[in-house]
KEBASE-547066 format. One line per 5 residues: number of its first residue (from 1); for each residue y negated, z negated, x negated of N, C-alpha, C, O, CB. Coordinates in nm, 2 decimals, decimal comma. Glycine has a CB too. Example, Ala and Ser with C-alpha at 12.3 -4.5 7.8 and 13.67 -1.06 7.14 Angstrom:
% KEBASE-547066
1) 0,57:-0,78:-1,32:0,45:-0,78:-1,23:0,33:-0,78:-1,32:0,33:-0,85:-1,42:0,45:-0,90:-1,13 | 0,22:-0,71:-1,28:0,11:-0,71:-1,37:0,00:-0,79:-1,29:-0,11:-0,80:-1,34:0,06:-0,57:-1,41
% end
This chain:
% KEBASE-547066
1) -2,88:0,07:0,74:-2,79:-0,05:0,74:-2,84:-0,15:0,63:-2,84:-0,10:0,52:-2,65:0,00:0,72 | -2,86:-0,26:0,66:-2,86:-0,37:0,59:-2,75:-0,44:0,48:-2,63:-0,45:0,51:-2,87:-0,44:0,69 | -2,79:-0,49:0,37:-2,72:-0,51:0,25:-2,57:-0,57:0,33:-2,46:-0,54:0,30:-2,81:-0,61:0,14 | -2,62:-0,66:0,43:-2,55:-0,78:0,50:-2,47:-0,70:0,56:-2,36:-0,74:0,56:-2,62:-0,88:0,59 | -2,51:-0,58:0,61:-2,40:-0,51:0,73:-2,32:-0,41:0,65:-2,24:-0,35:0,72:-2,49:-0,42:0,88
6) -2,32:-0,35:0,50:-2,26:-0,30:0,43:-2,15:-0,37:0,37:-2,05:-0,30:0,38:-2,34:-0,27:0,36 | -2,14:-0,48:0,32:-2,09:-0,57:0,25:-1,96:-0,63:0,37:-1,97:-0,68:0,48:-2,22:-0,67:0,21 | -1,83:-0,60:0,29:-1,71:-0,59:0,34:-1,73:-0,73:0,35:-1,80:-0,80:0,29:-1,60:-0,52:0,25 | -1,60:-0,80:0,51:-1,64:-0,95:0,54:-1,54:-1,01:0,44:-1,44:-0,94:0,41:-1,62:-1,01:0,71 | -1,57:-1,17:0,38:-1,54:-1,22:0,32:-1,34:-1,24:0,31:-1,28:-1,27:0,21:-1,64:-1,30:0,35
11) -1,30:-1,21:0,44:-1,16:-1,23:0,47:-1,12:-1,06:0,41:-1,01:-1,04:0,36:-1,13:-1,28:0,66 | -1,20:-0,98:0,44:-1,11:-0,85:0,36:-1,15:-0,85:0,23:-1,11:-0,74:0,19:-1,14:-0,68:0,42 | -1,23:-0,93:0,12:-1,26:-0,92:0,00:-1,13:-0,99:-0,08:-1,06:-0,96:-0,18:-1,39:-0,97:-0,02 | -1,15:-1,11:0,02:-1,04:-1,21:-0,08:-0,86:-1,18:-0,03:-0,77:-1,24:-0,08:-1,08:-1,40:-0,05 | -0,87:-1,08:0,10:-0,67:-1,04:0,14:-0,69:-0,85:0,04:-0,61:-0,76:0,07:-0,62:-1,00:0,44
16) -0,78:-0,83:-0,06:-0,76:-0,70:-0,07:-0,74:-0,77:-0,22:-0,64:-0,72:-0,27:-0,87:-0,57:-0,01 | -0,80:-0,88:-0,31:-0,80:-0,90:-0,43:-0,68:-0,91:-0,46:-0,64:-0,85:-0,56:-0,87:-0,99:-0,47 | -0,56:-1,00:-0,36:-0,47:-1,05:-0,39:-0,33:-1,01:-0,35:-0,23:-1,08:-0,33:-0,51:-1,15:-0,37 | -0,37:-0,83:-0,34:-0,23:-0,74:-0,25:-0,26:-0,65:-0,40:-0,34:-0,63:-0,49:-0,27:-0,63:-0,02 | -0,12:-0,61:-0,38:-0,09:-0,51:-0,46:-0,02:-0,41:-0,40:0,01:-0,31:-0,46:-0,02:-0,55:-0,55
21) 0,00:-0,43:-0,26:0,04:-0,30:-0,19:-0,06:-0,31:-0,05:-0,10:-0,42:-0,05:0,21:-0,29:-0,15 | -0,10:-0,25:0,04:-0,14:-0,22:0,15:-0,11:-0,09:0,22:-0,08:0,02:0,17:-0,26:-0,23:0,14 | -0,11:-0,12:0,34:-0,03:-0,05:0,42:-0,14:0,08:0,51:-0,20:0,05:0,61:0,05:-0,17:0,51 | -0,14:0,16:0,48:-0,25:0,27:0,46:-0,20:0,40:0,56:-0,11:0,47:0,52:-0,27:0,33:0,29 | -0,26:0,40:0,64:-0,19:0,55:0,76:-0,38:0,61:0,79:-0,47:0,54:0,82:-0,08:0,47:0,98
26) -0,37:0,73:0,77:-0,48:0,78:0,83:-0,43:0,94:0,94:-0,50:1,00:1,02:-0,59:0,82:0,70 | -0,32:0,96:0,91:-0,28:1,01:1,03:-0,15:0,90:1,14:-0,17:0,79:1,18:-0,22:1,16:0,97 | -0,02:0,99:1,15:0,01:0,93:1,25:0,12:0,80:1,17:0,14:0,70:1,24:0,06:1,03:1,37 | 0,21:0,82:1,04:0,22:0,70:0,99:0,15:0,60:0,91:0,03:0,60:0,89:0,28:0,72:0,96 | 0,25:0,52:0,88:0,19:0,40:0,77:0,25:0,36:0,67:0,34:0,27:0,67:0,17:0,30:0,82
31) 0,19:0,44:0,54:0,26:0,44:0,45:0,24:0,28:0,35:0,12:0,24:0,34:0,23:0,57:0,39 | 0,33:0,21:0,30:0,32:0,15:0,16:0,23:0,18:0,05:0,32:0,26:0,00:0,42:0,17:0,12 | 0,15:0,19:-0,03:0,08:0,19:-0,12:0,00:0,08:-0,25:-0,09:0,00:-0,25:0,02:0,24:-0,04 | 0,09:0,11:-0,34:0,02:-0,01:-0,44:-0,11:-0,01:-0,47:-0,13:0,11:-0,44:0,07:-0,01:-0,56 | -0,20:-0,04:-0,51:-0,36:-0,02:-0,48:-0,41:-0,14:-0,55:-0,34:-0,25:-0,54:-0,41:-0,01:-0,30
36) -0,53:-0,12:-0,62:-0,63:-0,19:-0,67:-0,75:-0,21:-0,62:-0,80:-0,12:-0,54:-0,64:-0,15:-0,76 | -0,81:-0,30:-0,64:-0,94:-0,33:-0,56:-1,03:-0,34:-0,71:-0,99:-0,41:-0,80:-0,93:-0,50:-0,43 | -1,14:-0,27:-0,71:-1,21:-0,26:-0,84:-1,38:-0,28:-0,75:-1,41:-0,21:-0,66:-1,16:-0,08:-0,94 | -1,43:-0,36:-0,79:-1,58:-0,40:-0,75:-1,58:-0,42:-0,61:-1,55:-0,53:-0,57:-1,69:-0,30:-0,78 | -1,63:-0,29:-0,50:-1,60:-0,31:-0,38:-1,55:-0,20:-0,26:-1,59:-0,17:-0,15:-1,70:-0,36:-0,37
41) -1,42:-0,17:-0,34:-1,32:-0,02:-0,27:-1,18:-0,07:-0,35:-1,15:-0,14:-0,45:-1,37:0,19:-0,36 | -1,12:-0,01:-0,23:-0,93:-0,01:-0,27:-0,94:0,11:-0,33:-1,01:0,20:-0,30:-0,80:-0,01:-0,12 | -0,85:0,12:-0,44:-0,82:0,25:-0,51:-0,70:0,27:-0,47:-0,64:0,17:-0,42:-0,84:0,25:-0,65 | -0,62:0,40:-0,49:-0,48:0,44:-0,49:-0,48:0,55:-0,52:-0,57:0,62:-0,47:-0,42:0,44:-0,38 | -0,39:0,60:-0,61:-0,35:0,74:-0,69:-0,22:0,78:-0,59:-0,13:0,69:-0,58:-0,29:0,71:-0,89
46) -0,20:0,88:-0,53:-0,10:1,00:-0,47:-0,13:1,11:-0,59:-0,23:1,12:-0,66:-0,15:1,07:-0,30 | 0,03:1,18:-0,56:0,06:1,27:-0,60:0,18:1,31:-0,64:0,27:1,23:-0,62:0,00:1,29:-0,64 | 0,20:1,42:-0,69:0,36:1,44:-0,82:0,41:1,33:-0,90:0,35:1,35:-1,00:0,33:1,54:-0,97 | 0,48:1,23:-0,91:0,54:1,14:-1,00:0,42:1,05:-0,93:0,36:0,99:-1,03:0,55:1,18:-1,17 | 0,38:1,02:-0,83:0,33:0,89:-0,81:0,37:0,89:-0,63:0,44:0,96:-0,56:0,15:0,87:-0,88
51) 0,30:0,80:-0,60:0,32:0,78:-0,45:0,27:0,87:-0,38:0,18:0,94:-0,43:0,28:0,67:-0,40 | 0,33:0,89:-0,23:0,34:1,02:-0,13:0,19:1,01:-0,08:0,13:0,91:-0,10:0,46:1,01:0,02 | 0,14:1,11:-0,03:-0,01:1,07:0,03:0,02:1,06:0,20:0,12:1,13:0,24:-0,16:1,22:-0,01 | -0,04:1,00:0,28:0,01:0,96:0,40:-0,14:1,00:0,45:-0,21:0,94:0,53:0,07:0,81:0,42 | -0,16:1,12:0,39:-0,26:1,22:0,47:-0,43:1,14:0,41:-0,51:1,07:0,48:-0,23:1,21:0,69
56) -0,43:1,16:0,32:-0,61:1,08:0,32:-0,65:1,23:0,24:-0,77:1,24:0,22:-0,66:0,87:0,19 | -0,57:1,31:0,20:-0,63:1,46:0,14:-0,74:1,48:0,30:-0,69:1,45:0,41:-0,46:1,61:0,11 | -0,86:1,53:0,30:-0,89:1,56:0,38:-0,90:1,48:0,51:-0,91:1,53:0,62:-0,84:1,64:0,37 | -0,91:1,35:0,48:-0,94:1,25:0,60:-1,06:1,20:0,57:-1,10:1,21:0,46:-0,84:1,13:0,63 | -1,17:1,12:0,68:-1,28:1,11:0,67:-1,28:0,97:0,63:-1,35:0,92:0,54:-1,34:1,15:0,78
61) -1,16:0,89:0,72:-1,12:0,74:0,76:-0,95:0,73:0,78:-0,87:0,81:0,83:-1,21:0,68:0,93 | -0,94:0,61:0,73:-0,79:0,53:0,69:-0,81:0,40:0,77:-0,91:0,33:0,75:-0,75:0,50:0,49 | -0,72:0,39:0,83:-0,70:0,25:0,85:-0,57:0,19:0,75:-0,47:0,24:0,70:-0,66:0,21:1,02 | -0,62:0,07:0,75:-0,55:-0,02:0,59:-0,50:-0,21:0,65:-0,56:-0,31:0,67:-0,75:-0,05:0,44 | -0,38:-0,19:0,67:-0,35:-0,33:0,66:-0,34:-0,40:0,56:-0,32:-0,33:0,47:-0,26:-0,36:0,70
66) -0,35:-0,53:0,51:-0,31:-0,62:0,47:-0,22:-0,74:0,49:-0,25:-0,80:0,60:-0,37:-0,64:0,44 | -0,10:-0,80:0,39:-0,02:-0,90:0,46:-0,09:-1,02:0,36:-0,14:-0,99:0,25:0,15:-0,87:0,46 | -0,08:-1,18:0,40:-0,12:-1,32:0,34:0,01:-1,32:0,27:0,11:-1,25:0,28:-0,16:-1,46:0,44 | -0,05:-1,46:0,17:0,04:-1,51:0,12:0,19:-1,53:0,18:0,29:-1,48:0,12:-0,01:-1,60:0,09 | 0,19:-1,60:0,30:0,26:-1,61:0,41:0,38:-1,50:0,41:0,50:-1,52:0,42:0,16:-1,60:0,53
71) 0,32:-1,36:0,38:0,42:-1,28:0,42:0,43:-1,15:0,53:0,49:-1,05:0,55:0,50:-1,38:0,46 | 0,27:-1,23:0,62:0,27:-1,16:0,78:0,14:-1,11:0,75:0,06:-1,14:0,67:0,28:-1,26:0,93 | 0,13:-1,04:0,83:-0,09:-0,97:0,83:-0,13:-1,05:0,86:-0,11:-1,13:0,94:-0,18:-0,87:0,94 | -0,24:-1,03:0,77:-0,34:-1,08:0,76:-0,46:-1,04:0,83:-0,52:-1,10:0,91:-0,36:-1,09:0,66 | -0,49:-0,89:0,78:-0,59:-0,85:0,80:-0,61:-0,66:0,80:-0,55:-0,61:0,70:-0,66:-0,94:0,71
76) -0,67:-0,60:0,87:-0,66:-0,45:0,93:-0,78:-0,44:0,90:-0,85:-0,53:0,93:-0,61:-0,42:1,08 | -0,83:-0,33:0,85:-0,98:-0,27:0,90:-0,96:-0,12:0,87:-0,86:-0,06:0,82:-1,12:-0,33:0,81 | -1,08:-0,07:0,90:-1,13:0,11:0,91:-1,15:0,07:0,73:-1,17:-0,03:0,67:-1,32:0,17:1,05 | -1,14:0,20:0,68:-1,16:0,23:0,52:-1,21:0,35:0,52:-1,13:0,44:0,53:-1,02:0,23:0,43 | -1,36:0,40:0,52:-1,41:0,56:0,49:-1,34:0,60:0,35:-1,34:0,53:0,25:-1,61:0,56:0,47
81) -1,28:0,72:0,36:-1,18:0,77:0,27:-1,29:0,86:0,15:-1,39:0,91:0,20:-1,06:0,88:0,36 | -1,27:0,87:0,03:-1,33:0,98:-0,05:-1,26:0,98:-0,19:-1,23:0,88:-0,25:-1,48:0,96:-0,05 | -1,24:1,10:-0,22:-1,15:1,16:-0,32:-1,24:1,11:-0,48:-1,36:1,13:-0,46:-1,15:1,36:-0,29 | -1,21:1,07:-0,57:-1,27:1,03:-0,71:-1,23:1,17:-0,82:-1,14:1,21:-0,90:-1,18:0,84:-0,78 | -1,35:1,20:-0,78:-1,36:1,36:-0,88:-1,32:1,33:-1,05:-1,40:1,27:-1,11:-1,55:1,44:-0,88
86) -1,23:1,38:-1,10:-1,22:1,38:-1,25:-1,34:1,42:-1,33:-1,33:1,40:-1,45:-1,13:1,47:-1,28 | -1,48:1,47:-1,28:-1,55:1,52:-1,34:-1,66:1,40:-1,33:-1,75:1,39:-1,42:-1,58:1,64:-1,29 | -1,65:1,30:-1,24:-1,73:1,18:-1,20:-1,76:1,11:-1,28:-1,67:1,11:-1,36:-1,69:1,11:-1,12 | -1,86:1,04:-1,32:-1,92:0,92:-1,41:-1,81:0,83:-1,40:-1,76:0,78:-1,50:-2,06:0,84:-1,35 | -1,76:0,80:-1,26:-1,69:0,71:-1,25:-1,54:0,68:-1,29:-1,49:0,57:-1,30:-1,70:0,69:-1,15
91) -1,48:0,80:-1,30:-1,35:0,82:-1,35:-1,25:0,78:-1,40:-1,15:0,72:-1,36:-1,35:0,87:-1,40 | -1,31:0,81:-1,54:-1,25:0,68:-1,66:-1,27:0,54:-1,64:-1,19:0,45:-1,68:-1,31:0,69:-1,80 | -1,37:0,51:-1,58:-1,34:0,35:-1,54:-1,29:0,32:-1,42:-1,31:0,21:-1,39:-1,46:0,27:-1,54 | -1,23:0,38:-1,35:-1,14:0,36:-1,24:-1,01:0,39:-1,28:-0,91:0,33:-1,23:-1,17:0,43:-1,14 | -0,99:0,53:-1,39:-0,89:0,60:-1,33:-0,80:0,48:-1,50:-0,68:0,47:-1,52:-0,90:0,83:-1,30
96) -0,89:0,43:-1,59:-0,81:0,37:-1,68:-0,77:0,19:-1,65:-0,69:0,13:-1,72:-0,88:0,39:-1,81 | -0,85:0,14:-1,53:-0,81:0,05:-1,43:-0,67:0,08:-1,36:-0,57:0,01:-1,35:-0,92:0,05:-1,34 | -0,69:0,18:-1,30:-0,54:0,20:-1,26:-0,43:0,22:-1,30:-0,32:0,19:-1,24:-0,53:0,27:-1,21 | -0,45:0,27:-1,43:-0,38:0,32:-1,56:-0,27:0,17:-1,61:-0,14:0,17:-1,61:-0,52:0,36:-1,70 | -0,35:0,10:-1,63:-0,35:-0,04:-1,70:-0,27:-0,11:-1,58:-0,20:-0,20:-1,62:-0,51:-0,11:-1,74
101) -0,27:-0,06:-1,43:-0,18:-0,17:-1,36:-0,04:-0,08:-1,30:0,06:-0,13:-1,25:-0,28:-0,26:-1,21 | -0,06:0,00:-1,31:0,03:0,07:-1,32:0,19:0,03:-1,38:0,18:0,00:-1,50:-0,02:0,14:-1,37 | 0,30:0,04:-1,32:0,40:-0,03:-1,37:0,52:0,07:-1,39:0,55:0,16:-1,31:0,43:-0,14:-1,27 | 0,57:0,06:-1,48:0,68:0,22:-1,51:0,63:0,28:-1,53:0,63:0,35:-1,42:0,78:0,30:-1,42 | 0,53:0,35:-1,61:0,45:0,47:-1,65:0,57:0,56:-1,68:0,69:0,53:-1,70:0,34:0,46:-1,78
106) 0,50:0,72:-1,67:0,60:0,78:-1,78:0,51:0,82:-1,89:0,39:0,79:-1,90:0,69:0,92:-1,73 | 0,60:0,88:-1,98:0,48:0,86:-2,13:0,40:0,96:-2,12:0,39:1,04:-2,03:0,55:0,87:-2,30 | 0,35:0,95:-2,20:0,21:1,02:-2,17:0,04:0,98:-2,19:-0,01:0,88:-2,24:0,21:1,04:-2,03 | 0,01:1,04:-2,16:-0,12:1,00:-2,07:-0,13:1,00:-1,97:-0,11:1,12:-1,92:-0,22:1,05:-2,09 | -0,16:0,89:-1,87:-0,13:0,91:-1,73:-0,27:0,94:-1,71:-0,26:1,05:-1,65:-0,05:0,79:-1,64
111) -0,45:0,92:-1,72:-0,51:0,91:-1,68:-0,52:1,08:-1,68:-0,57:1,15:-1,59:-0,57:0,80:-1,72 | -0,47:1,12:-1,81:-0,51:1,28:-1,78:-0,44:1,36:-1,74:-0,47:1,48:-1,75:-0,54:1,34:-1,87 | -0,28:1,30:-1,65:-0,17:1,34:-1,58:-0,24:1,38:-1,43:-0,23:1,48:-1,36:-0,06:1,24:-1,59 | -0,30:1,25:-1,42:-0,38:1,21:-1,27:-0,48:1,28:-1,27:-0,53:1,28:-1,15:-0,43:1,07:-1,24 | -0,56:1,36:-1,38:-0,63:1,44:-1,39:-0,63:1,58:-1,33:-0,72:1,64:-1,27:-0,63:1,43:-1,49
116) -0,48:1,61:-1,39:-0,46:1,75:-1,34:-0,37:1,76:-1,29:-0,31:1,87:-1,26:-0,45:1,84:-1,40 | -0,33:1,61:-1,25:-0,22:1,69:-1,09:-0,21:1,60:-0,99:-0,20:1,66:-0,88:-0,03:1,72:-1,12 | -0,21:1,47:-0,97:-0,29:1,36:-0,87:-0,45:1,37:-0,81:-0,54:1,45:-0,85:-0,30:1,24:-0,94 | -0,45:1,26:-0,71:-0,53:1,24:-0,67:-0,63:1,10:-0,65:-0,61:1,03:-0,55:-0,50:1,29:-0,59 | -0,69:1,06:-0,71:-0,76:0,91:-0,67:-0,83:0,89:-0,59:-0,94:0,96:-0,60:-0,82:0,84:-0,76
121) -0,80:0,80:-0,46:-0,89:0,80:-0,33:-0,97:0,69:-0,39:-0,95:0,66:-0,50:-0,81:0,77:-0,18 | -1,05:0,64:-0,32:-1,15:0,52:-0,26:-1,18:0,50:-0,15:-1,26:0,57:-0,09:-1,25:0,52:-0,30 | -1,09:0,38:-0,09:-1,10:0,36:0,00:-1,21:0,23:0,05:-1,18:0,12:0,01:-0,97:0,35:0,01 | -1,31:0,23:0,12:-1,43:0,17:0,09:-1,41:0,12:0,25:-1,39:0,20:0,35:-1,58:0,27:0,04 | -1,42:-0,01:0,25:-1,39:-0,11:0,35:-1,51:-0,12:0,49:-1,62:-0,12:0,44:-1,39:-0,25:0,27
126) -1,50:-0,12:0,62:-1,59:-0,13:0,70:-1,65:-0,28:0,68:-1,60:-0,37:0,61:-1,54:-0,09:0,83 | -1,73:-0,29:0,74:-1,80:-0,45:0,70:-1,72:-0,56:0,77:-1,70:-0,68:0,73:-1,96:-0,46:0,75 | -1,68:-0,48:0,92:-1,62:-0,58:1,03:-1,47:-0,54:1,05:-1,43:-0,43:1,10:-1,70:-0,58:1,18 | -1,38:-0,65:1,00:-1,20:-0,57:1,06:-1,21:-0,57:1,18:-1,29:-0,61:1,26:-1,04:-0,64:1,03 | -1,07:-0,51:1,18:-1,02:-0,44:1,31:-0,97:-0,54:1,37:-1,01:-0,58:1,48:-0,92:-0,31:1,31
131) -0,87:-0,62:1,30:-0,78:-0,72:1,32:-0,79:-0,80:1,25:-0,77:-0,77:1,13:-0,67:-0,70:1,34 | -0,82:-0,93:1,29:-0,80:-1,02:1,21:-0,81:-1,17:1,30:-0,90:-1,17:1,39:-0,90:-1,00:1,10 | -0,73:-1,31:1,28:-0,71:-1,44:1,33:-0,68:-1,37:1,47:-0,56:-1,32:1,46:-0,83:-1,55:1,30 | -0,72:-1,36:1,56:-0,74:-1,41:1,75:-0,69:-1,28:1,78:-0,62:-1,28:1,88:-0,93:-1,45:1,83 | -0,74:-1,12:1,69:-0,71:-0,99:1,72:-0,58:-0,97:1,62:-0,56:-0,85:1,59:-0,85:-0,89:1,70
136) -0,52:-1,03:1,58:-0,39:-0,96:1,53:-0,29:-0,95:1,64:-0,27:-1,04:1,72:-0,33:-1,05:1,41 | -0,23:-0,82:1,65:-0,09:-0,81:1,75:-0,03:-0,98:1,75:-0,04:-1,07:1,66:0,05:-0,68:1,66 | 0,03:-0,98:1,85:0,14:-1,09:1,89:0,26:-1,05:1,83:0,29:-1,10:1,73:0,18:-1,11:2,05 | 0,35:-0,92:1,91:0,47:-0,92:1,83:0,49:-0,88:1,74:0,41:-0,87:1,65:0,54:-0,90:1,86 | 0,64:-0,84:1,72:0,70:-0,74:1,55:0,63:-0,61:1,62:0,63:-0,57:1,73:0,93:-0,71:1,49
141) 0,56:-0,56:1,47:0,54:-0,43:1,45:0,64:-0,36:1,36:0,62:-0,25:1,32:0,43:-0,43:1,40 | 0,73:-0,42:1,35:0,82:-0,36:1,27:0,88:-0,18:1,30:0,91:-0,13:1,41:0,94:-0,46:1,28 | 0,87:-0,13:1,17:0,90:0,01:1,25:1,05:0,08:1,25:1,10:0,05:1,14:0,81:0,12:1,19 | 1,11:0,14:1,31:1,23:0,18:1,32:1,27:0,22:1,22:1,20:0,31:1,18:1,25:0,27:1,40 | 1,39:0,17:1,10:1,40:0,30:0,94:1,41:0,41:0,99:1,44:0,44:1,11:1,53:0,29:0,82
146) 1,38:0,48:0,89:1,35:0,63:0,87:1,56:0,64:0,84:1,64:0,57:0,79:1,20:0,68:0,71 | 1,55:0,79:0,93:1,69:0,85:0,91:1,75:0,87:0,72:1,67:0,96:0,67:1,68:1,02:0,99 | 1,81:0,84:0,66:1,85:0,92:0,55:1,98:0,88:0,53:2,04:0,78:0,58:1,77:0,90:0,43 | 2,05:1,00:0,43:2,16:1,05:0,43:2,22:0,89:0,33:2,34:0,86:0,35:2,17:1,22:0,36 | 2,14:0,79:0,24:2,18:0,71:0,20:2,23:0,59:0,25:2,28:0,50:0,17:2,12:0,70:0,15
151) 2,22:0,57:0,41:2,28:0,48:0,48:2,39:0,49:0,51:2,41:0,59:0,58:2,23:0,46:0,57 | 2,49:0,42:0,49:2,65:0,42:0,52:2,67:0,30:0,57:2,61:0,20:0,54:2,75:0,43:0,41 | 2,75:0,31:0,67:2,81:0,19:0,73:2,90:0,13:0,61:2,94:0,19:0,51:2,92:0,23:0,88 | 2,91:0,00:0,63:2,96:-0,11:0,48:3,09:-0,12:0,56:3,10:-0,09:0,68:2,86:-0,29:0,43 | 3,17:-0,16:0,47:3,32:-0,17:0,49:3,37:-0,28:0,43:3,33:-0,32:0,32:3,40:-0,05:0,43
156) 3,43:-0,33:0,49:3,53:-0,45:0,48:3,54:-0,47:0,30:3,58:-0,37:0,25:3,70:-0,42:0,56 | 3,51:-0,60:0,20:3,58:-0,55:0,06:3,70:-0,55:0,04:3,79:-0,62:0,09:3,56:-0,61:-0,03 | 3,72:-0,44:-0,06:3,89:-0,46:-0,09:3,94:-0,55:-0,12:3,89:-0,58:-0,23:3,95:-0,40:-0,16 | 4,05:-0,63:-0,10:4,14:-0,74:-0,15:4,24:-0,72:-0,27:4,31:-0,62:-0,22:4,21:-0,79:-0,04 | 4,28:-0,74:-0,36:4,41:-0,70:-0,41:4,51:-0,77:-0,37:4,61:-0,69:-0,36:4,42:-0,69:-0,53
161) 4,53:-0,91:-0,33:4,64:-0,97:-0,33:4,51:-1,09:-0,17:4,40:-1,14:-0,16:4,72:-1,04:-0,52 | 4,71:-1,05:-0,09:4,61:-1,20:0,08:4,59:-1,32:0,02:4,65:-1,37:-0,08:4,75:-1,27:0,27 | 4,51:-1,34:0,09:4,46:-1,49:0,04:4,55:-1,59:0,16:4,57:-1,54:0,27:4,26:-1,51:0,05 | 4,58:-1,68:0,14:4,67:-1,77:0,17:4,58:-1,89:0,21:4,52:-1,95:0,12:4,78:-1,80:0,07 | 4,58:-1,93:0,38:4,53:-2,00:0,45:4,56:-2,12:0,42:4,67:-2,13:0,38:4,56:-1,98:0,56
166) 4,47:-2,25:0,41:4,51:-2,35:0,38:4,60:-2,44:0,47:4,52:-2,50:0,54:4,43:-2,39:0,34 | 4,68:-2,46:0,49:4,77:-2,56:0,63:4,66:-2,64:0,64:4,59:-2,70:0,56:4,94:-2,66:0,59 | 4,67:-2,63:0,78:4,56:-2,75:0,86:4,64:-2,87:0,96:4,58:-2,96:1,03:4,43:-2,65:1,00 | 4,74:-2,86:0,95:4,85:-2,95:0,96:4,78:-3,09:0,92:4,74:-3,17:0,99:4,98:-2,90:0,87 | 4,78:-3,09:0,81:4,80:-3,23:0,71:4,67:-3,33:0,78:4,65:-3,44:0,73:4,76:-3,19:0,50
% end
């Protein structure tokens, strides 16, 4: 493969610089994920006290959306998946990149939390998206919420004293 055919297209370099979350399923959902883009790979830490993994343990390939400024997608492609070994050259300069954008830490050291009980993927972009301008879906992709016990039907607020209609007489 050619430098040219390696090299992620210009529209997933500049919708991955400027997300801080992407939307990441490599099995059958699609999870949320805050994520960094460091040279030329999305990063993301799963695990214990960080975000759920939505299956890239053991995946080969992730598909990865992105939304624009706008609000709406932008842009979809294939992401070859691979795990960032704590023992790697590369480590500490990824895993203290991540460290650093990281928001609510708990105290600690997180880089050596993520060490021994997370996981840091790299998610490394195909050259050509999946979707993008002419190939993006038409409608809502919106997905059904998820069941949980925290949804209650809302109730009327309580009043203490009726409020008194204004005469429309006058």
């Amino acid at each position: 493969m050619t430098d040219a055919q390696s090299t992620p297209a210009a529209l997933i370099v500049e919708a991955v610089k400027r997300a801080a979350v992407a939307w990441v399923a490599a099995g059958d959902t699609e999870t949320a994920l805050w994520c960094l883009w460091i040279d030329d790979a999305l990063y993301v830490v799963c695990g214990p006290g960080e975000q759920d993994d939505p299956g890239l343990d053991g995946a080969d390939t992730a598909g990865v959306r992105l939304r624009g400024d706008h609000g709406g997608r932008i842009v979809g492609f294939t992401a070859d998946v691979t795990r960032v070994d704590p023992a790697a050259p590369e480590w500490e300069g990824v895993a203290t990149a991540l460290a650093a954008k990281r928001l609510n830490a708990p105290a600690g050291d997180t880089v050596a939390r993520w060490a021994a009980e997370c996981a840091v993927y790299r998610l490394a972009p195909h050259p050509v998206p999946d979707q993008a301008g002419a190939t993006l879906p038409e409608g809502s992709l919106a997905a059904v919420p998820r069941p949980s016990p925290a949804a209650r039907p809302t109730r009327k607020p309580f009043r203490l004293h009726r409020v008194k209609r204004a005469d429309r007489r006058r």
